[in-house]
NUMARRO-177230 format. One record per residue (C-alpha): residue in three letters; y, z, x. Coordinates in Angstrom, 1 decimal, m for minus. Layout:
residues N
+------+--------+--------+--------+
! roro !      v !      w !      u !
+------+--------+--------+--------+
!  Ala !      Y !      Z !      X !
...
+------+--------+--------+--------+
//
This chain:
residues 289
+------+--------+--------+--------+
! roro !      v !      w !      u !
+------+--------+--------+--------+
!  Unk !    0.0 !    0.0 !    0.0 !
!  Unk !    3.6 !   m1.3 !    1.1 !
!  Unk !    5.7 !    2.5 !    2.1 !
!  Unk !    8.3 !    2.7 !   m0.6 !
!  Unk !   10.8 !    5.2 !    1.3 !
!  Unk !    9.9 !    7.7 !   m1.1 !
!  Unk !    7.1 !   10.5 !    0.0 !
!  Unk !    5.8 !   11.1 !   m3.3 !
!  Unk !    5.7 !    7.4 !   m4.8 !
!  Unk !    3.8 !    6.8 !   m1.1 !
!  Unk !    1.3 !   10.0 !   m1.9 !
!  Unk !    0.3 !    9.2 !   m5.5 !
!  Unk !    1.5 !    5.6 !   m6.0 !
!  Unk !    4.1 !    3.9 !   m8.6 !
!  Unk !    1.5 !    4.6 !  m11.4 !
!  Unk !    0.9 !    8.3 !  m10.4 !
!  Unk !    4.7 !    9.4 !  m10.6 !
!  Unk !    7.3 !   10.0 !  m12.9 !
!  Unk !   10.9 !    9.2 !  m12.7 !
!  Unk !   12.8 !   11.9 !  m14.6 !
!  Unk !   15.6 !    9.9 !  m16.7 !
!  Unk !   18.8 !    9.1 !  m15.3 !
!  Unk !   22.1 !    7.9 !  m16.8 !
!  Unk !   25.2 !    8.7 !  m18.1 !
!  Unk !   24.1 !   10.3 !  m21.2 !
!  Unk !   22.9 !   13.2 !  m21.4 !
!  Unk !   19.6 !   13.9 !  m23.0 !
!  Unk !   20.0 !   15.9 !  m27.2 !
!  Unk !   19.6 !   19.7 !  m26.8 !
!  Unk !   19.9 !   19.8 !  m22.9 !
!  Unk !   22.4 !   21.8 !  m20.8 !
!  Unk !   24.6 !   19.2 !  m19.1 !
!  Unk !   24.3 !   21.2 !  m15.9 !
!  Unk !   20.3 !   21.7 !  m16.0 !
!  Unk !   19.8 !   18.0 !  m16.7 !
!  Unk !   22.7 !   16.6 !  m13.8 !
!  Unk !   19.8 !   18.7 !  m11.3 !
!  Unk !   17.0 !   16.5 !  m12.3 !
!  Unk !   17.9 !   13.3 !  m13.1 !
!  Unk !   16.3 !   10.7 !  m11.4 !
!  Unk !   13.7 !   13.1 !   m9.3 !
!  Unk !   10.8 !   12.0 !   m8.9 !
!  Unk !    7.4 !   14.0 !   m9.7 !
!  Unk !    3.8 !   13.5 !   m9.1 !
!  Unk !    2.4 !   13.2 !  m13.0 !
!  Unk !   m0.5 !   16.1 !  m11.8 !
!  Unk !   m2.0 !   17.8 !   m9.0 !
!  Unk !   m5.0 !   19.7 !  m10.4 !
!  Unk !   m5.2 !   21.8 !  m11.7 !
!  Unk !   m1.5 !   23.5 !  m10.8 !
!  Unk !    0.6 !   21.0 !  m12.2 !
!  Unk !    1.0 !   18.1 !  m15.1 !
!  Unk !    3.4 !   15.8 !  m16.7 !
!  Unk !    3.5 !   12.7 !  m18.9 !
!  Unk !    5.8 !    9.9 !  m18.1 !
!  Unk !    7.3 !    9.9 !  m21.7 !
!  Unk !    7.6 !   13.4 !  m22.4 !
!  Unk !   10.9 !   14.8 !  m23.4 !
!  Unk !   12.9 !   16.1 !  m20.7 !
!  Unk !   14.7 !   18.7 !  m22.6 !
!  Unk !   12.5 !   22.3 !  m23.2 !
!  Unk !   13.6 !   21.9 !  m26.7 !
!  Unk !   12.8 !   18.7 !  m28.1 !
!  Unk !    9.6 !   18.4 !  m26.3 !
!  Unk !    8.9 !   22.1 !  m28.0 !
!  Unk !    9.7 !   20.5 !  m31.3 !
!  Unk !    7.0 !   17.9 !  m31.0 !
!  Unk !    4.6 !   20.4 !  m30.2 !
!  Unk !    5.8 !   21.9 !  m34.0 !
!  Unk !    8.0 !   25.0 !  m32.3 !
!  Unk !   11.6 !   25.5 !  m32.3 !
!  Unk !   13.4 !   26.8 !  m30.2 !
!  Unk !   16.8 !   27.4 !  m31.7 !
!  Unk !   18.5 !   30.3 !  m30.4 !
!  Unk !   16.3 !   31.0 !  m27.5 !
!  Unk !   18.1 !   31.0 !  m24.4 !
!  Unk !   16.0 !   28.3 !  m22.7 !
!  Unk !   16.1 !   25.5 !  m25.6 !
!  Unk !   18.6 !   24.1 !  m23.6 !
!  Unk !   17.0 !   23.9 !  m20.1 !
!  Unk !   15.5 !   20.9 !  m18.5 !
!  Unk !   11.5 !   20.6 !  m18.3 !
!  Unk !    9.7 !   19.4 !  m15.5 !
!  Unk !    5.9 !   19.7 !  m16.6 !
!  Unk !    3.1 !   22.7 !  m17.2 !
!  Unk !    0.7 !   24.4 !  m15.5 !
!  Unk !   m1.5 !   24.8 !  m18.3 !
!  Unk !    0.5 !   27.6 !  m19.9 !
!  Unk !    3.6 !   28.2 !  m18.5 !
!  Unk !    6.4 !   25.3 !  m19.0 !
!  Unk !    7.8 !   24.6 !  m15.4 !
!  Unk !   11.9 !   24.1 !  m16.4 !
!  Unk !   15.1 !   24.3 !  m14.8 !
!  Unk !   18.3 !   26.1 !  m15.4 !
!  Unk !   21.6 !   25.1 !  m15.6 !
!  Unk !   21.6 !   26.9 !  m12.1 !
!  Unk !   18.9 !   24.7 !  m10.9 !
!  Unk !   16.9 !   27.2 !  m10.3 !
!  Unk !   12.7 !   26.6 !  m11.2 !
!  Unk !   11.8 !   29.0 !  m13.6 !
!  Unk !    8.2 !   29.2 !  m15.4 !
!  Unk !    8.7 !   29.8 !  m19.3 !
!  Unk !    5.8 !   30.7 !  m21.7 !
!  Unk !    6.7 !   29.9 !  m25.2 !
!  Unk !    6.0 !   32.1 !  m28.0 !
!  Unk !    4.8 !   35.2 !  m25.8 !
!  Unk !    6.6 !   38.5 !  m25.0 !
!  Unk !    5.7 !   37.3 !  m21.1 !
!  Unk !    8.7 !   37.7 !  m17.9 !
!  Unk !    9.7 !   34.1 !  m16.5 !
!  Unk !    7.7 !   33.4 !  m13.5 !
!  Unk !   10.1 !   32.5 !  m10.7 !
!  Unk !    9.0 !   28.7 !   m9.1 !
!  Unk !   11.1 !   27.1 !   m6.8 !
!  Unk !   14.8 !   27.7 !   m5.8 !
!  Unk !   15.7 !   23.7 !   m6.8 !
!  Unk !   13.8 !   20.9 !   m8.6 !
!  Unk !   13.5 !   18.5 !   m5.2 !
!  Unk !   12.0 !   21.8 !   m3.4 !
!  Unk !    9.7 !   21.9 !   m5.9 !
!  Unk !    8.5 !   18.4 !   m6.3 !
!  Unk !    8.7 !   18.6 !   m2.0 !
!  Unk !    5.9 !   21.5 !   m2.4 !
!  Unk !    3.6 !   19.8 !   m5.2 !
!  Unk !    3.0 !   17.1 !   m2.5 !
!  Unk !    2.5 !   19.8 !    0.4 !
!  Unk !    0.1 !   21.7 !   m1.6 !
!  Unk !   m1.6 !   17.9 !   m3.0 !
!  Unk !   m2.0 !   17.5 !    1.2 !
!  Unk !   m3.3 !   20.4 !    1.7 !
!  Unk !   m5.6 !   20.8 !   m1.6 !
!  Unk !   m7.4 !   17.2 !   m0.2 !
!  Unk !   m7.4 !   19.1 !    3.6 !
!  Unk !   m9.4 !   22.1 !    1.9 !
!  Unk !  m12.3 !   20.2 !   m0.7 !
!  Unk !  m12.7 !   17.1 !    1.7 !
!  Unk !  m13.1 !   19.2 !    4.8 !
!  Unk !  m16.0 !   20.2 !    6.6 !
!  Unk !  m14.5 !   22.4 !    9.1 !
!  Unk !  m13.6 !   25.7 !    8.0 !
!  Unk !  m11.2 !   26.7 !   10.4 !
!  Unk !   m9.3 !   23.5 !   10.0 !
!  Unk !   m9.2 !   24.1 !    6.5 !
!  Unk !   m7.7 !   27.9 !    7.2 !
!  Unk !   m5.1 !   25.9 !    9.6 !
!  Unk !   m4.2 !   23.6 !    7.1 !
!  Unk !   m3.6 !   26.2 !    4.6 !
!  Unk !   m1.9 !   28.4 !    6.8 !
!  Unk !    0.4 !   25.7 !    8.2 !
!  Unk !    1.1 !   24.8 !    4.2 !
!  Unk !    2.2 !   28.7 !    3.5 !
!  Unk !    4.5 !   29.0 !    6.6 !
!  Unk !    6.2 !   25.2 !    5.4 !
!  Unk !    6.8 !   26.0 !    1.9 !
!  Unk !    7.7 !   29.7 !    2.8 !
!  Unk !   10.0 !   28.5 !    5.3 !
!  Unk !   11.6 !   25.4 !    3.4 !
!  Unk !   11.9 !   28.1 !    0.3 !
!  Unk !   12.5 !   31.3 !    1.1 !
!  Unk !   13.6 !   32.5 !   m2.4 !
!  Unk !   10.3 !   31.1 !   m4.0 !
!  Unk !    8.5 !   33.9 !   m1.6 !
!  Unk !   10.2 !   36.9 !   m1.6 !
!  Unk !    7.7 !   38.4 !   m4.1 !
!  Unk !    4.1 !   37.7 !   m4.2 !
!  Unk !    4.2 !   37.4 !   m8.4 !
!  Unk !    6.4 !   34.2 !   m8.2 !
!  Unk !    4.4 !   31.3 !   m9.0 !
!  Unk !    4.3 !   29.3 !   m5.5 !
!  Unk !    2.7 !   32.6 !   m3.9 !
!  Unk !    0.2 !   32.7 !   m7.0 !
!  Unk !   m0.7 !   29.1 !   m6.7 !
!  Unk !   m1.4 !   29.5 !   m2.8 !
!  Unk !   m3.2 !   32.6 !   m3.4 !
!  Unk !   m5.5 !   30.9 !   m5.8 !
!  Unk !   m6.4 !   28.5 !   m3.7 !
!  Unk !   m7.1 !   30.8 !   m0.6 !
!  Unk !   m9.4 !   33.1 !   m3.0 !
!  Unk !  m11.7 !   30.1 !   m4.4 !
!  Unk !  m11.9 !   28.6 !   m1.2 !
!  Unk !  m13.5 !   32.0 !    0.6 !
!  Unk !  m15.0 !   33.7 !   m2.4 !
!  Unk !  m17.9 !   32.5 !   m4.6 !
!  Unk !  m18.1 !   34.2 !   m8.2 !
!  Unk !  m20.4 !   33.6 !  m11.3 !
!  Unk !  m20.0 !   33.7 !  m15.0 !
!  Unk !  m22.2 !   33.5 !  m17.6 !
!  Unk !  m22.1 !   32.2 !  m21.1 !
!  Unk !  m24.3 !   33.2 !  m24.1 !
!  Unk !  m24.8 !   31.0 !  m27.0 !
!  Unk !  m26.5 !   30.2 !  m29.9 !
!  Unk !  m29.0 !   27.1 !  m30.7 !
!  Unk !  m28.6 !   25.8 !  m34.0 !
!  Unk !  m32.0 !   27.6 !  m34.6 !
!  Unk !  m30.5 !   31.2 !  m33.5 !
!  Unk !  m32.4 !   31.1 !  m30.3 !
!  Unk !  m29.9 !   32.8 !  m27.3 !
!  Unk !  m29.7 !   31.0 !  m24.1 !
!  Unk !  m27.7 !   31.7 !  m21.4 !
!  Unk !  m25.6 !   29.5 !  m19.0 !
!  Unk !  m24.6 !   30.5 !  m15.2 !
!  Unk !  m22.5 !   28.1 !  m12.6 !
!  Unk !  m20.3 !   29.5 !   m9.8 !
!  Unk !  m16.3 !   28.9 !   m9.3 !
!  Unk !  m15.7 !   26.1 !   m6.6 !
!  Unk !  m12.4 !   25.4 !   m4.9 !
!  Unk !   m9.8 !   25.9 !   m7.3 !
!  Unk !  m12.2 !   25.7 !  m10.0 !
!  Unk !  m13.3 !   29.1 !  m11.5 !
!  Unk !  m16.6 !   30.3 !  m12.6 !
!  Unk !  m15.5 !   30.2 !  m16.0 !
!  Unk !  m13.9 !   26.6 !  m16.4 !
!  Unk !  m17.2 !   25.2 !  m14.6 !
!  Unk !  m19.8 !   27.2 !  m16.9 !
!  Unk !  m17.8 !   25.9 !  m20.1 !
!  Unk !  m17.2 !   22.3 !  m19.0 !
!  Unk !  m21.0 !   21.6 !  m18.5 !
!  Unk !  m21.9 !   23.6 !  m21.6 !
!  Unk !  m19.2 !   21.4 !  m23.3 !
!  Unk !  m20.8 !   18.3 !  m21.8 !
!  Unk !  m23.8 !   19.1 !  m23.1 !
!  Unk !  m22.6 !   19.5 !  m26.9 !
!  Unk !  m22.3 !   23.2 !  m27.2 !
!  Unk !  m19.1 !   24.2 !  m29.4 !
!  Unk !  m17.2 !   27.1 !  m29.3 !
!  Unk !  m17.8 !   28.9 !  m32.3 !
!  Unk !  m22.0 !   29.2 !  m30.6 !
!  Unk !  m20.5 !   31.4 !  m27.7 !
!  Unk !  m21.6 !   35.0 !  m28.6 !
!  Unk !  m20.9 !   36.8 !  m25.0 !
!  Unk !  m19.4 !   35.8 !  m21.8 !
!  Unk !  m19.5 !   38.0 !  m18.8 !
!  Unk !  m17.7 !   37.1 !  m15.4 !
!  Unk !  m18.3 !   38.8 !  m12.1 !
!  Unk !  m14.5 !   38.9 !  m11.8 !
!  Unk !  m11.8 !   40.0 !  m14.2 !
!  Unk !  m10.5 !   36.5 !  m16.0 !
!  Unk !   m7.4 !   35.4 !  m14.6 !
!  Unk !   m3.9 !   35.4 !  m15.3 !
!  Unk !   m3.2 !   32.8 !  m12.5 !
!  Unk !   m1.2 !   29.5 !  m12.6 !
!  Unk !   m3.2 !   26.3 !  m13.3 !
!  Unk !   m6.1 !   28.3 !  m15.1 !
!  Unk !   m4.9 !   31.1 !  m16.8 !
!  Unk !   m9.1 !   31.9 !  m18.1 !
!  Unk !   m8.2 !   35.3 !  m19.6 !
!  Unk !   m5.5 !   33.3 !  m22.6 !
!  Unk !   m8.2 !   30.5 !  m22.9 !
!  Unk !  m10.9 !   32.2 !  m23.4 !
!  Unk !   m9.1 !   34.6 !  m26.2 !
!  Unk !   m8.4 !   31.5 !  m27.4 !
!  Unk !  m10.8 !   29.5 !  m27.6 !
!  Unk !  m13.9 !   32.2 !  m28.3 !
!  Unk !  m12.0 !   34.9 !  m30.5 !
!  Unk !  m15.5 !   36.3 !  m31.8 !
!  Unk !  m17.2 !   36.1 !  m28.3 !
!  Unk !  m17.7 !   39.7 !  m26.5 !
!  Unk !  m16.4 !   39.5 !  m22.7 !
!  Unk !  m17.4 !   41.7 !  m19.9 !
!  Unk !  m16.6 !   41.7 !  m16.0 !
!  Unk !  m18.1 !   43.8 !  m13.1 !
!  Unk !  m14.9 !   43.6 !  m11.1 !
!  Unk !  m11.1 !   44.5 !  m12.5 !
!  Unk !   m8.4 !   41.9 !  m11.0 !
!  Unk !   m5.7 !   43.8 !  m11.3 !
!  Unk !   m2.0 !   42.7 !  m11.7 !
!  Unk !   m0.3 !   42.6 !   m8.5 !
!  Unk !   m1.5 !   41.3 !   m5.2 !
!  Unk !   m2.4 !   44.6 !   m3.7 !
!  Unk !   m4.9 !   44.9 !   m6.6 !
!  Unk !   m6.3 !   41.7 !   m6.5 !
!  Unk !   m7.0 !   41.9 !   m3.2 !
!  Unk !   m8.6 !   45.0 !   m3.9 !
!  Unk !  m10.2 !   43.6 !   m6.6 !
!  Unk !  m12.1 !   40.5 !   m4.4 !
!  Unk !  m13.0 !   43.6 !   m1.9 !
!  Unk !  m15.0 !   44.9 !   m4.3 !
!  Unk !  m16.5 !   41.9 !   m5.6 !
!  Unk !  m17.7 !   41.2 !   m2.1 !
!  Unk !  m19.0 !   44.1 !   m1.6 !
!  Unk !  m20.6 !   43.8 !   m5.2 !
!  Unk !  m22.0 !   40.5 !   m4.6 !
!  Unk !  m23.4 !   42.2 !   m0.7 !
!  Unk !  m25.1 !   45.0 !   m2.8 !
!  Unk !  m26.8 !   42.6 !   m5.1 !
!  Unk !  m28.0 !   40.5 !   m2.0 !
!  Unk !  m29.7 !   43.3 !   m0.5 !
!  Unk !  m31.3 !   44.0 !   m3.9 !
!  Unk !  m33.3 !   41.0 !   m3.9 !
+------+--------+--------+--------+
//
């Protein structure tokens, strides 16, 4: 492919980008500010699972809220510009041009993203480089490099998007690092059209979790979601950016029990602890047998 002159057109080709809308008019329902500090950026249309857009989406929060049968009048970011999700959380930007993450219609805190909408659409293709360095790789230490050189770019480029571990770039990284090193299982029960119970078990993989994997081959093979009776997970169901398994499976299996073995916790400190103690679960059940 001919080089363009613009990195992320190069990355994911003309087809794999979107050009946010440019002009002299600005867009119903959008903050004149918010929308002069995204016009005409260009963003990758997804890098899995973090990240997602659609070339004709609306690029104000409110009128693309409205076709998803919300409104948003009166709430203080109906006005703000939207860049894409992250399969919860609406990635937007203020009339400050700051990157905030917004999740409509839940008493949730904005997640803090990225201090300006090129930084951000800068750090989706780092983090695309680094997530092909990671699964393609054979070399383990290369792939620690990689990820390590990635941090210390991003960190350094944005300072602001790191100066707590709870704002989403540090999240998104974090994921990453944890399903790279540490292997965890879930398990779905269901029920056979005859009432028999059988049970389904598949690991997480790189930026995959356990849960996500267990459902999508069940799904595959027909089961629906009203036949889940139990699902238990070695580790607590995430609140994490890109997967966000502890709303989706509320969601999606309201009359299913669920059960873990570890606690994740809500801060970093506790979810390291909490993969500590998974890995010394999951040593304890290798001596067993």
């Amino acid at each position: 492919m001919t080089p363009t002159g613009d990195r992320l057109t190069d990355r994911f080709g003309a087809s794999g980008v979107r050009l946010l809308e440019t002009g002299p008019a600005v867009p119903d329902f959008v903050d004149a500010a918010a929308w002069g500090h995204t016009a005409g950026l260009v963003l990758p249309l997804r890098v899995n699972p973090y990240f997602h857009t659609l070339p004709e989406e609306p690029v104000g929060l409110r009128a693309y809220a409205r076709g998803m049968g919300r409104d948003l009048e009166g709430d203080p970011h109906a006005s703000w510009t939207r860049l894409g999700s992250d399969r919860a959380f609406d990635l937007c930007v203020a009339p400050d041009g700051k990157v905030w993450g917004v999740l409509l219609g839940y008493d949730e805190p904005d997640r803090f993203v990225s201090s300006g909408p090129a930084l951000f659409a800068e750090s989706l293709l780092e983090v695309d480089t680094l997530l092909e360095a990671v699964t393609t790789g054979e070399d383990p230490e290369q792939a620690s490099a990689a990820y390590q050189a990635t941090f210390r770019r991003l960190e350094s480029a944005d300072p602001e998007a790191f100066a707590d571990p709870e704002h989403w770039w540090p999240l998104v990284l974090e994921d990453i690092r944890t399903t790279a090193s540490v292997r965890s299982f879930a398990t779905f029960e269901f029920a056979a059209p005859d009432g028999t119970k059988h049970l389904v078990s598949e690991p997480g993989s790189i930026c995959v979790h356990a849960e996500e994997r267990t459902w999508s081959r069940m799904y595959a093979a027909g089961v629906e979601p009203d036949q889940v009776t139990r699902i238990h997970t070695e580790l607590e169901p995430c609140f994490m950016p890109g997967h966000y398994c502890s709303m989706w499976l509320e969601m999606s299996f309201p009359d299913a029990s669920l059960t873990h073995n570890v606690s994740y916790g809500e801060t970093a400190e506790e979810r390291v602890a909490g993969i500590r103690e998974l890995q010394a679960f999951v040593r304890s059940q290798s001596e067993k047998g």
